[in-house]
N, C-alpha and C positions, 0 to 999 in steps of 0.2 A: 414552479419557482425558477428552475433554472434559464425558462425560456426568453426571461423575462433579464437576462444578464446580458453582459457584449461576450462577443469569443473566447477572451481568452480566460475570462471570470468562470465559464462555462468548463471550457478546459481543467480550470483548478478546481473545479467544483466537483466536475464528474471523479481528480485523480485522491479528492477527500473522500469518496466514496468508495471508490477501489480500493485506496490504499486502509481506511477502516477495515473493508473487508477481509485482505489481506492478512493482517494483524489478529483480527478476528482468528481465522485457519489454521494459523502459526499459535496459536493460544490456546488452540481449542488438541493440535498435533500434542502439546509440550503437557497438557493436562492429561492426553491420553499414553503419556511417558513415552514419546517418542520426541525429544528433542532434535534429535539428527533428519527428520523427517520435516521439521519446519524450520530445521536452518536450510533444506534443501531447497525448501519452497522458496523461501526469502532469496534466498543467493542465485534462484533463476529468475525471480522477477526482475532484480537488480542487474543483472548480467544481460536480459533481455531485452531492457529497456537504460542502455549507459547514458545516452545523448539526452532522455529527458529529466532533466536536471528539477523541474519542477515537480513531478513525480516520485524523484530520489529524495526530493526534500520533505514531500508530505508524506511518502515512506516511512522517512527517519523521525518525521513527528507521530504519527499512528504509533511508533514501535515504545517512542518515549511515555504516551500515554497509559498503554497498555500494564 
């Protein structure tokens, strides 16, 4: 499916994928009572990656679904 997008549809596509998975991690951290451990996770992903703003967006949607 994705091959079949232009770049930057591709781009947002792959960071809906990461960023589910992400969220997923953090979810799965906070089940295992370790809150501190996937705020960790989260605030290095974020801190890792400031500039991609598109990323930081579907982040912030992943976290509201969850």
């Amino acid at each position: 499916m994705a091959s079949r997008l232009y770049p930057s549809e591709r781009r947002a596509f792959r960071y809906s994928k990461a960023t589910m998975l992400l969220a997923a991690c953090a979810e799965v951290l906070e089940a295992r009572g370790e809150p501190a451990r996937a705020n960790e996770l989260l605030s290095r992903f974020r801190e890792g990656f400031p500039q991609h703003r598109a990323f930081q967006a579907e982040l912030d949607e992943a976290l509201r679904r969850r």
